[in-house]
VEXVEX-490045 format. One line per 3 residues: number of its first residue (from 1); their letters; for each residue x, y, z of N, C-alpha, C. Coordinates in steps of 0.02 Angstrom, whole numbers, plus 50000, padded with zeros to 5 digits. Example, Ala and Ser with C-alpha at 12.3 -4.5 7.8 and 13.67 -1.06 7.14 Angstrom:
BEGIN
1 = AS = 50660,49716,50390,50615,49775,50390,50660,49835,50390 ~ 50642,49888,50354,50684,49947,50357,50645,50002,50394
//
This chain:
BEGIN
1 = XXX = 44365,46341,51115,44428,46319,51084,44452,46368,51031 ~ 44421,46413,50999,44408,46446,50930,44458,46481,50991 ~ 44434,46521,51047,44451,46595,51064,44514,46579,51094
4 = XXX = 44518,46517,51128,44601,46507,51149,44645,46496,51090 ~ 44622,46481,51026,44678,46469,50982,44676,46526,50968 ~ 44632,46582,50952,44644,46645,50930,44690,46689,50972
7 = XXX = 44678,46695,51028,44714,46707,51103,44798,46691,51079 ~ 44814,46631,51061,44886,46619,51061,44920,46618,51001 ~ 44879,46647,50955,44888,46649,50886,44906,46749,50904
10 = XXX = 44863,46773,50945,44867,46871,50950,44921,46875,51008 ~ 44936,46837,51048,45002,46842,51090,45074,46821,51053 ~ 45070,46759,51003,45139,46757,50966,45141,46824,50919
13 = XXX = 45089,46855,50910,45114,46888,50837,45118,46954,50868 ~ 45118,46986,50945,45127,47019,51004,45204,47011,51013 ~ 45214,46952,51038,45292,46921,51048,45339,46956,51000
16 = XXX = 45342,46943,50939,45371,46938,50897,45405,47020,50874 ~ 45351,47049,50882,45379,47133,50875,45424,47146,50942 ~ 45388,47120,50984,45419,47161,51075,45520,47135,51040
19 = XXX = 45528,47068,51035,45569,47033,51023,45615,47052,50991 ~ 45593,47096,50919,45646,47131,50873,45640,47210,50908 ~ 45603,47215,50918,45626,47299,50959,45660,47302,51017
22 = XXX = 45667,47251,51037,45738,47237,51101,45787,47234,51067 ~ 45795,47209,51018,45866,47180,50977,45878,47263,50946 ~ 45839,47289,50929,45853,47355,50882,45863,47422,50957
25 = XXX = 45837,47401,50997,45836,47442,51072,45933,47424,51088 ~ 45935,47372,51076,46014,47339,51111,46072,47376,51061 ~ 46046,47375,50998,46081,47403,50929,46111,47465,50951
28 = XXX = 46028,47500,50965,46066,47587,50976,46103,47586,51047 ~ 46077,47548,51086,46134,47556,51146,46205,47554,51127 ~ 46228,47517,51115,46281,47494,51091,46287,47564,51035
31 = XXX = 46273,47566,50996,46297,47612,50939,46305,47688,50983 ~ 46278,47703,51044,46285,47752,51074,46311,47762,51136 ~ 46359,47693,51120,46413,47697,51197,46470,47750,51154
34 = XXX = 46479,47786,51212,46551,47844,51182,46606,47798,51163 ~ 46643,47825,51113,46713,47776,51088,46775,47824,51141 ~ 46822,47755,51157,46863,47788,51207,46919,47800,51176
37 = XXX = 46973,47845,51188,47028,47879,51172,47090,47861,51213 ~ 47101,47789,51166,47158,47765,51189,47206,47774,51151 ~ 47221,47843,51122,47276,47864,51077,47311,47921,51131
40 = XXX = 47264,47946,51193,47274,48004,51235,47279,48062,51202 ~ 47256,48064,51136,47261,48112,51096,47326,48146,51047 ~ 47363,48111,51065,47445,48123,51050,47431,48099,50980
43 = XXX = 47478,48168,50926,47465,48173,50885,47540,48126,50834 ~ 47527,48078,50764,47601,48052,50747,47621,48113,50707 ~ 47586,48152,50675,47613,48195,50638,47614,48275,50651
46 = XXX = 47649,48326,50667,47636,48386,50679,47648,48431,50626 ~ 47609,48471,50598,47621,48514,50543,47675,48562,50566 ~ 47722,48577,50520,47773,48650,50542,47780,48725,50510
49 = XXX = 47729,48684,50450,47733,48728,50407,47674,48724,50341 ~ 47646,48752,50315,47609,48725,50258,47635,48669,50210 ~ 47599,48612,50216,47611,48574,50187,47671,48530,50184
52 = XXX = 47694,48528,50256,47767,48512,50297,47737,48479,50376 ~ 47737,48402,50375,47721,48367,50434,47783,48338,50456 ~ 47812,48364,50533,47855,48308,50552,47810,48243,50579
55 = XXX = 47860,48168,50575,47839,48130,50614,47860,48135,50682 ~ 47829,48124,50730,47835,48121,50793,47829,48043,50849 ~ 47872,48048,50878,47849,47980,50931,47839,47991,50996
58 = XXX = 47786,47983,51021,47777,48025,51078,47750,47982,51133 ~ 47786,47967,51197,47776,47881,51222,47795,47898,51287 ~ 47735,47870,51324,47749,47861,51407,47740,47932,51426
61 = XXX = 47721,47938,51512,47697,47982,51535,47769,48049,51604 ~ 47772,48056,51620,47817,48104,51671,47868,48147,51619 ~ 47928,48166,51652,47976,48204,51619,47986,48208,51542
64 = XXX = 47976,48250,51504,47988,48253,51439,48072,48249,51449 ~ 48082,48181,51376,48155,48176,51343,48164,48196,51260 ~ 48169,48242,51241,48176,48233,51170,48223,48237,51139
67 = XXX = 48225,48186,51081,48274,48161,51039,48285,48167,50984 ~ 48338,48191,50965,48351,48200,50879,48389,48163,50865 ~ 48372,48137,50799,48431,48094,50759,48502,48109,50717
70 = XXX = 48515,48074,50701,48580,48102,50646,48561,48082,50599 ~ 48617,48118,50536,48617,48100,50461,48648,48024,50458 ~ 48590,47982,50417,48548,48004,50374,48468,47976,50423
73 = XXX = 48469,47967,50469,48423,47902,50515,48353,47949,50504 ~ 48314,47923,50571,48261,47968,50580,48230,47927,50665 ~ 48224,47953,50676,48181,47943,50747,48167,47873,50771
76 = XXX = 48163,47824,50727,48163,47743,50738,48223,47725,50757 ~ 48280,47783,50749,48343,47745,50779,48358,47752,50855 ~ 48304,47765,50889,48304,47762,50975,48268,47724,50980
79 = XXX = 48254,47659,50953,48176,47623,50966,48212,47597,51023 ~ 48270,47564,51039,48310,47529,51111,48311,47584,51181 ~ 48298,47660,51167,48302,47693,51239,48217,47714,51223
82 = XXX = 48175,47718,51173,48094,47718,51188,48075,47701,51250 ~ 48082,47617,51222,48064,47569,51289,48085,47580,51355 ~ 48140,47574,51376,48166,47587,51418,48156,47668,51457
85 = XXX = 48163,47714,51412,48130,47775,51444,48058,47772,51476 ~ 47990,47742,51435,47961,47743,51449,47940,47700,51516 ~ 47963,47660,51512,47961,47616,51588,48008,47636,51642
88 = XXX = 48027,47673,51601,48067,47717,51696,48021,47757,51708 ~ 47974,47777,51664,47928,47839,51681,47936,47921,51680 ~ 47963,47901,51602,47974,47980,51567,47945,47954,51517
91 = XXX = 47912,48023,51489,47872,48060,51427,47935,48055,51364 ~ 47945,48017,51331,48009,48024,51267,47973,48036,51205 ~ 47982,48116,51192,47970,48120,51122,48028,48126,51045
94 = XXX = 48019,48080,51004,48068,48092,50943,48047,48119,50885 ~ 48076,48157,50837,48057,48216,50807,48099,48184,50753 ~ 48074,48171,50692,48099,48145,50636,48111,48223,50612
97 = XXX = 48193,48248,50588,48179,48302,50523,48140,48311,50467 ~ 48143,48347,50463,48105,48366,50367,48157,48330,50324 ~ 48114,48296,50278,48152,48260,50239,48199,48196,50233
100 = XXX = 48193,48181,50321,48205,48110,50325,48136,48075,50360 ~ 48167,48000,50373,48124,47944,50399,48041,47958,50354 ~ 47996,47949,50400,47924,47950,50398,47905,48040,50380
103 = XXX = 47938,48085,50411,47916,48150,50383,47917,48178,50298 ~ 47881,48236,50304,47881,48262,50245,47934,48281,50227 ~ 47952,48270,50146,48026,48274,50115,48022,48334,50038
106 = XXX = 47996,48399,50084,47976,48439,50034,48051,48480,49998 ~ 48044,48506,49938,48099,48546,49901,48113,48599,49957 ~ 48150,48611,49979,48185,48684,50002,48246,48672,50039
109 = XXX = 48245,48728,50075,48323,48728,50132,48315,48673,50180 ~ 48391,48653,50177,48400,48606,50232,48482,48611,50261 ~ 48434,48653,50324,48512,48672,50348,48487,48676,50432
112 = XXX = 48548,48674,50491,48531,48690,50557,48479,48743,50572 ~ 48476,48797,50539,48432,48848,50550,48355,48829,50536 ~ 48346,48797,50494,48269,48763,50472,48259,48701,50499
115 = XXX = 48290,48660,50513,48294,48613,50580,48260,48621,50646 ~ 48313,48698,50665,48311,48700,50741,48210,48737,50752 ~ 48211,48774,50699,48147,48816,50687,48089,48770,50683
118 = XXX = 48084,48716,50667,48049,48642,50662,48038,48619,50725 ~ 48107,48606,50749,48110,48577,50809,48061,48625,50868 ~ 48093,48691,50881,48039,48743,50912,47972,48736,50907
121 = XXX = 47917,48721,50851,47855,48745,50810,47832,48676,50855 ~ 47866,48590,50844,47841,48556,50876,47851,48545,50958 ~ 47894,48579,50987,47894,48578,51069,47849,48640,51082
124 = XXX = 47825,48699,51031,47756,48735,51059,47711,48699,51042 ~ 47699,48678,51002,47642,48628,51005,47628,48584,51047 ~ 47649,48566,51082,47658,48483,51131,47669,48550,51194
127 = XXX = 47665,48577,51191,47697,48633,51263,47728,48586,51314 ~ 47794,48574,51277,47845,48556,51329,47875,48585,51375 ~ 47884,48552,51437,47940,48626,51465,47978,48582,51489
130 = XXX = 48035,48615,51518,48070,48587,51562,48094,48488,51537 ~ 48105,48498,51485,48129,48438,51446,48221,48443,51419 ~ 48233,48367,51440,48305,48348,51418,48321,48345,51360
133 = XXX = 48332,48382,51315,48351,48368,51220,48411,48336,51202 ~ 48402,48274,51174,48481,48242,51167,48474,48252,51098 ~ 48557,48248,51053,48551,48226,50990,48606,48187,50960
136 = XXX = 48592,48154,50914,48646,48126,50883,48669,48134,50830 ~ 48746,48146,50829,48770,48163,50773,48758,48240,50764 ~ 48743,48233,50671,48696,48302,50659,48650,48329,50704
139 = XXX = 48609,48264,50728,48566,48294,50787,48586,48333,50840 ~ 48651,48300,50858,48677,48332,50920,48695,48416,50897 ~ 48732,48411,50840,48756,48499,50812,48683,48514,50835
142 = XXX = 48624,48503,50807,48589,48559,50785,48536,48548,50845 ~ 48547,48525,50906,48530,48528,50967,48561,48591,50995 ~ 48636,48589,50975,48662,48644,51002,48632,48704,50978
145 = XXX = 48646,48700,50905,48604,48768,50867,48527,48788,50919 ~ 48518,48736,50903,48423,48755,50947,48457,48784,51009 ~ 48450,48775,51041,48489,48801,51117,48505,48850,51133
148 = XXX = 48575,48877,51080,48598,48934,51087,48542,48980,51060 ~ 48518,48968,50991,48479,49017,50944,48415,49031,50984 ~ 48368,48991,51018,48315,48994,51053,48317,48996,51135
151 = XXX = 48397,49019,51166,48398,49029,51237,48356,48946,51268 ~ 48383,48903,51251,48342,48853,51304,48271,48847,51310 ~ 48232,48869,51257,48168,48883,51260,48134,48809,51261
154 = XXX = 48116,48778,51326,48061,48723,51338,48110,48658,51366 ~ 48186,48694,51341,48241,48635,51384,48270,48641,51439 ~ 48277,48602,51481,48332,48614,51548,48381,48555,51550
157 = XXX = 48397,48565,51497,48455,48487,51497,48468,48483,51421 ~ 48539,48481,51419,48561,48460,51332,48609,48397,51324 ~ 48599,48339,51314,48616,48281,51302,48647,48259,51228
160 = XXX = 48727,48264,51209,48753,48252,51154,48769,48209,51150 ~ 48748,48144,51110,48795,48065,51104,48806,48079,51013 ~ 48889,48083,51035,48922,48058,50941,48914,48136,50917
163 = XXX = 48916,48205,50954,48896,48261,50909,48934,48272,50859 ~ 48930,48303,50807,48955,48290,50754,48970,48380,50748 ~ 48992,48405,50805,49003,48484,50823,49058,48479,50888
166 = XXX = 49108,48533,50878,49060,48618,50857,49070,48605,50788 ~ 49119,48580,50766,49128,48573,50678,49145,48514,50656 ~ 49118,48492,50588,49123,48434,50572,49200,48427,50507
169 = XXX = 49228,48478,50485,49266,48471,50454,49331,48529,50464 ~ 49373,48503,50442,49438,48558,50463,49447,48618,50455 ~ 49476,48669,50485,49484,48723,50450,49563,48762,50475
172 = XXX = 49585,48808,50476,49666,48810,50475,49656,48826,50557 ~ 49602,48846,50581,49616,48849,50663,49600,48790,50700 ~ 49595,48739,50653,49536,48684,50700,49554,48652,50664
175 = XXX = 49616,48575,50672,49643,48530,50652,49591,48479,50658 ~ 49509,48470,50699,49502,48395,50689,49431,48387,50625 ~ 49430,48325,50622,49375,48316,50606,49405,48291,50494
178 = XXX = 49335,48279,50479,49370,48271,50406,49379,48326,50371 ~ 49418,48325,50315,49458,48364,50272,49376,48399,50238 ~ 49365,48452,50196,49296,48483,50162,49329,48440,50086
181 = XXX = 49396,48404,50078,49384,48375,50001,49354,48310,50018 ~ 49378,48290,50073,49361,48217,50084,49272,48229,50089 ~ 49233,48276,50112,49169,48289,50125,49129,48298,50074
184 = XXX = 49184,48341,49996,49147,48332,49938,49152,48267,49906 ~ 49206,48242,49916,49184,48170,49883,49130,48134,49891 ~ 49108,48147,49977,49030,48105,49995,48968,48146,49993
187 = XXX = 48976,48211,49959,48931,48246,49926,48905,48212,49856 ~ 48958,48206,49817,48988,48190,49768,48958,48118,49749 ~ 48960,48055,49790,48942,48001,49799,48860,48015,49828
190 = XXX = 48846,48054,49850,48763,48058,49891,48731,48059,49800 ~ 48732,48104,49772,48714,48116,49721,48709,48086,49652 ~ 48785,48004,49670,48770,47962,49612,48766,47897,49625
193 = XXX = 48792,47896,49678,48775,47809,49713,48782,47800,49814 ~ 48720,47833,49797,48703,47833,49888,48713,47754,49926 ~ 48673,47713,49891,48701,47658,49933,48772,47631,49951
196 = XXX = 48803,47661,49893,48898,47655,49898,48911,47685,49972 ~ 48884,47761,49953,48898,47819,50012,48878,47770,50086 ~ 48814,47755,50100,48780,47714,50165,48839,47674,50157
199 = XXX = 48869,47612,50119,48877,47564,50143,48972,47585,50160 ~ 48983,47634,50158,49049,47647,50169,49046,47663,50240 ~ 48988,47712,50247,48987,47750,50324,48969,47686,50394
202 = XXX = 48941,47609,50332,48925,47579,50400,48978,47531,50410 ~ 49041,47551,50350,49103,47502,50385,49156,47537,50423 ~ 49121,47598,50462,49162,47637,50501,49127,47649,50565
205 = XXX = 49057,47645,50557,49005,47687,50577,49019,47639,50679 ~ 49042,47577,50679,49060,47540,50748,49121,47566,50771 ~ 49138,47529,50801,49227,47535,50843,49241,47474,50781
208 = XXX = 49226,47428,50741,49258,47384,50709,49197,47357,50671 ~ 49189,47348,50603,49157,47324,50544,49110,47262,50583 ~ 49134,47215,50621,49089,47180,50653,49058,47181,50715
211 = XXX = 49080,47240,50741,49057,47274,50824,48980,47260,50802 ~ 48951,47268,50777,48874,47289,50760,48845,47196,50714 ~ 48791,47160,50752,48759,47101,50716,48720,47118,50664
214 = XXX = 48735,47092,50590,48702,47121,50554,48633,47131,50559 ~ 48592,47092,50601,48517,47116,50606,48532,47190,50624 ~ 48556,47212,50676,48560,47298,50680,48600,47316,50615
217 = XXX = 48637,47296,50593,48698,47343,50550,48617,47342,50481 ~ 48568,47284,50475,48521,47308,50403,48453,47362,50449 ~ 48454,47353,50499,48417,47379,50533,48401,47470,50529
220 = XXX = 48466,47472,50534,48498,47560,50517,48509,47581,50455 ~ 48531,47513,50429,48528,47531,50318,48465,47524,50315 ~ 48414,47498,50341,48333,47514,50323,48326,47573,50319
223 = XXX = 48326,47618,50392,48322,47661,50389,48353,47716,50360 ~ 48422,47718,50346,48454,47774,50291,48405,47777,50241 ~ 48391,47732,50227,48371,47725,50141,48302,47772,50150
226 = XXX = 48261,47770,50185,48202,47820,50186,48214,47883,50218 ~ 48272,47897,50185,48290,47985,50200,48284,48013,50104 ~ 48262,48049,50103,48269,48096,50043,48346,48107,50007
229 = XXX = 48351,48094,49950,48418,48096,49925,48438,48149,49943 ~ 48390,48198,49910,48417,48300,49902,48427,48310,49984 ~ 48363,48300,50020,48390,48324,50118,48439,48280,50111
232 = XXX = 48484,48232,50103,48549,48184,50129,48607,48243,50102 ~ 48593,48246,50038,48641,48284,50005,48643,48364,50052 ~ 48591,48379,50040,48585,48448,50079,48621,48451,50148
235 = XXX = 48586,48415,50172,48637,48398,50230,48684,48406,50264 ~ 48747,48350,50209,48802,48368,50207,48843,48407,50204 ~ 48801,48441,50153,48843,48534,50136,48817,48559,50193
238 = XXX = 48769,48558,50253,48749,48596,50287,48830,48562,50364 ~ 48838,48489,50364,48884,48471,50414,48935,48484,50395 ~ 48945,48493,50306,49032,48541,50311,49045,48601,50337
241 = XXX = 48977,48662,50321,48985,48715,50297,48982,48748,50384 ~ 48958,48710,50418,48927,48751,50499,48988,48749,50531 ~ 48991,48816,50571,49047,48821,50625,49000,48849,50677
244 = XXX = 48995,48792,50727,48962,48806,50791,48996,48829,50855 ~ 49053,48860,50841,49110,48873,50898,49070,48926,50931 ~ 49058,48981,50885,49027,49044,50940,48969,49046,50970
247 = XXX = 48933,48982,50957,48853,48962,50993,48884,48925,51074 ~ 48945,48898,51057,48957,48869,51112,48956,48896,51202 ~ 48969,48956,51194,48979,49000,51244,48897,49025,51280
250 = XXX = 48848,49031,51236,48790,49026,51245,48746,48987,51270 ~ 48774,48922,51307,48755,48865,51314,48765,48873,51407 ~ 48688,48892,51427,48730,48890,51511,48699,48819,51528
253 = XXX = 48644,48767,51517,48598,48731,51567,48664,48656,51525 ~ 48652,48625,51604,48698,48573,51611,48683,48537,51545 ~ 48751,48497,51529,48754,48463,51479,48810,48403,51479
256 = XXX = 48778,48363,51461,48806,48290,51463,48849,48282,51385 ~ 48897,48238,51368,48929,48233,51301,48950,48161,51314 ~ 48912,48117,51272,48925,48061,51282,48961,48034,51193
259 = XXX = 49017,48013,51192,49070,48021,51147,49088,47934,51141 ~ 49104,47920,51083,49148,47848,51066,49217,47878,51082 ~ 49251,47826,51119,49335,47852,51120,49359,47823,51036
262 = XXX = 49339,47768,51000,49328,47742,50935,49318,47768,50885 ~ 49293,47824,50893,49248,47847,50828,49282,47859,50787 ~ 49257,47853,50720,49303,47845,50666,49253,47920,50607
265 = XXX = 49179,47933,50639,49137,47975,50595,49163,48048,50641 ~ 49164,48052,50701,49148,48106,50760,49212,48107,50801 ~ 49271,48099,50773,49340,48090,50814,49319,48124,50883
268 = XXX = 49348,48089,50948,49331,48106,50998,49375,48172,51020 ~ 49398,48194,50964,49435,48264,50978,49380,48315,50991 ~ 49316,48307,50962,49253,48343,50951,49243,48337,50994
271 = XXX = 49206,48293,51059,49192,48291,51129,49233,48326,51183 ~ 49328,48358,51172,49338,48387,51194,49337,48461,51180 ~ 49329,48471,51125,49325,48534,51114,49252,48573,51126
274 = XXX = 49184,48508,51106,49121,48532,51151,49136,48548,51235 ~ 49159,48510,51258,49192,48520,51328,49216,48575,51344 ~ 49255,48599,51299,49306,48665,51316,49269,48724,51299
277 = XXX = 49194,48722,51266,49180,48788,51238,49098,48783,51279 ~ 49081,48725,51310,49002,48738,51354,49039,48730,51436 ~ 49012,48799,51456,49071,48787,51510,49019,48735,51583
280 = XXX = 48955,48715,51578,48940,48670,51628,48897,48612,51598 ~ 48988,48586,51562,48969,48521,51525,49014,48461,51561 ~ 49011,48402,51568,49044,48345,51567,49063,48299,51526
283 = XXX = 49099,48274,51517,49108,48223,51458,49085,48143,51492 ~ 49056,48105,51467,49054,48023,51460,49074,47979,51417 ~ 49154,47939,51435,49168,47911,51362,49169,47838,51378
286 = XXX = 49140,47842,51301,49116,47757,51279,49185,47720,51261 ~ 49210,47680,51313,49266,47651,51277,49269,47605,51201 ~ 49203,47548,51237,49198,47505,51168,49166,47525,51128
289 = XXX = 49162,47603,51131,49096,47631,51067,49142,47656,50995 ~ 49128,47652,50928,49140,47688,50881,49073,47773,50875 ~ 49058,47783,50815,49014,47807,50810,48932,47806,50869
292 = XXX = 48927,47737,50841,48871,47694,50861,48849,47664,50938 ~ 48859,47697,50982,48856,47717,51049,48784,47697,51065 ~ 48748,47710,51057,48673,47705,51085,48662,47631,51060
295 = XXX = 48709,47584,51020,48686,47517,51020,48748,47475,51012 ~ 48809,47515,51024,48861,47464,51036,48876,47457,51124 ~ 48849,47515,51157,48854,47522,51215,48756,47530,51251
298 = XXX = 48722,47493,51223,48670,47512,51227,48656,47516,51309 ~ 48674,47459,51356,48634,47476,51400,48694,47520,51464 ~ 48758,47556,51443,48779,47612,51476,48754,47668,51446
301 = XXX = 48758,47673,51395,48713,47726,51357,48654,47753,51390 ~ 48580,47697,51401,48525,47697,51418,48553,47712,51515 ~ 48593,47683,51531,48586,47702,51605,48618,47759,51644
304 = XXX = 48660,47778,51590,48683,47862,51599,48635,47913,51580 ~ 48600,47908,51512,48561,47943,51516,48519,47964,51550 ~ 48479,47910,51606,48433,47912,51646,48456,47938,51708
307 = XXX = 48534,47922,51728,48560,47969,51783,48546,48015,51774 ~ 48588,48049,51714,48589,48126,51695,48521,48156,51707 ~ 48461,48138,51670,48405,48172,51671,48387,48179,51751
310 = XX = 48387,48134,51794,48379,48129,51856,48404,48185,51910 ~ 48470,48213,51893,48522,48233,51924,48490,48301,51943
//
């Protein structure tokens, strides 16, 4: 009796180790399963420069689309053709500027030329090729700038909704667009009461003050507001001061111009005169669009675009 109780007294205290060294055996298994890479590696931020990160959105797999914004937005203002791009099954990347949205908002130049040079640094990085570049507004000018200045380098398609080019303000050969006093006044206003400045541009910014539900109309004042005062201001002097007429001629790969007949920021005089100076361009006009085209006309917007890239 002694040796069977001893017997099951040297088998529990046997048990008991085997028992925790399974549990500590199961531990490292587990601690040495590989972690998987469901980011695909795609990076949100790309450096351009020392101590200069754009944000980036970089979504869904096939044809690269990339998108620039206008003054004052940043890259969240395509979140309505994201989706939709990506489920048709294109690659849509958006490229916040320096100094607006989520990117870095460092002291220096802010003009088309340091833009378009940004824009370049992140399509070698991502080695894009053969991608559609749309822009809006400002974006759209300095789409063109990129284009002409870099020969098409990584694009085969230029997509303008609302460009805010070839020029954004008058000059004695070129009747459209606003006056350069009317442009210092909203220099003028950037510098002492910006939200005045935003909330003027968004009672124009539709075909009509209530075209737009205010969930979108605070949606887009969210976003102004996380642009950098100095880049807003900078900006501006950069959309008075540019004359993009002689880039125009430089422009051979097809190009779409999708225009508000409304617009009250981008008079649709600008969509014909892009017309008249890219000679294998088309125009697309938004009847019920003001400015604000990509969400007053959202889903002709979204389904032209996707022709075009297709074509």
């Amino acid at each position: 009796m002694k040796r069977t109780a001893f017997t099951r007294t040297l088998k529990k205290a046997l048990i008991i180790p085997a028992i925790f060294a399974g549990i500590f055996s199961a531990d490292q298994s587990v601690a040495q399963t590989p972690e998987r890479n469901n980011s695909l590696g795609r990076q949100e931020f790309i450096e351009v420069e020392k101590n200069v990160k754009l944000h980036v959105t970089d979504l869904g797999e096939g044809s690269p689309v990339v998108l620039i914004h206008g003054w004052p937005l940043s890259d969240a203002m395509y979140e309505y053709q994201y989706q939709e791009l990506v489920e048709k099954g294109f690659r849509v990347i958006g490229i916040t500027l320096r100094g607006f949205g989520k990117s870095d908002k460092p002291y220096g130049k802010y003009n088309y030329d340091v833009y378009a040079d940004d824009i370049k640094i992140v399509l070698d990085k991502l080695n894009i090729q053969k991608a559609t570049i749309g822009g809006f507004s400002m974006g759209g000018a300095i789409s063109i700038h990129y284009v002409a200045k870099y020969n098409a380098a990584h694009v085969a398609k230029l997509a303008l909704f609302g460009a805010a080019a070839p020029v954004w303000t008058k000059r004695t050969d070129y009747p459209y667009g606003f006056t350069k006093e009317t442009v210092n006044e909203l220099i003028a206003l950037s510098k002492t009461n910006r939200p005045q400045l935003l909330e003027n541009f968004g009672k124009i910014f539709a075909a009509s003050e209530t075209a737009l539900s205010p969930g979108i109309g605070n949606w887009l004042s969210g976003i102004n507001m996380e642009a950098s005062p100095y880049a807003a201001t900078q900006s501006l002097i950069a959309l008075r001061d540019t004359d993009l007429r002689p880039e125009l001629s430089k422009i051979s790969i097809p190009t779409v111009i999708f225009h508000g007949v409304k617009d009250k920021i981008c008079e649709f005089a600008l969509a014909e005169q892009m017309h008249k100076g890219i000679k294998n361009s088309t125009i697309v006009p938004f009847e019920n669009s003001g400015h604000g085209l990509f969400v007053e006309e959202r889903e002709k917007f979204n389904n032209e675009l996707i022709k075009f890239i297709k074509e």
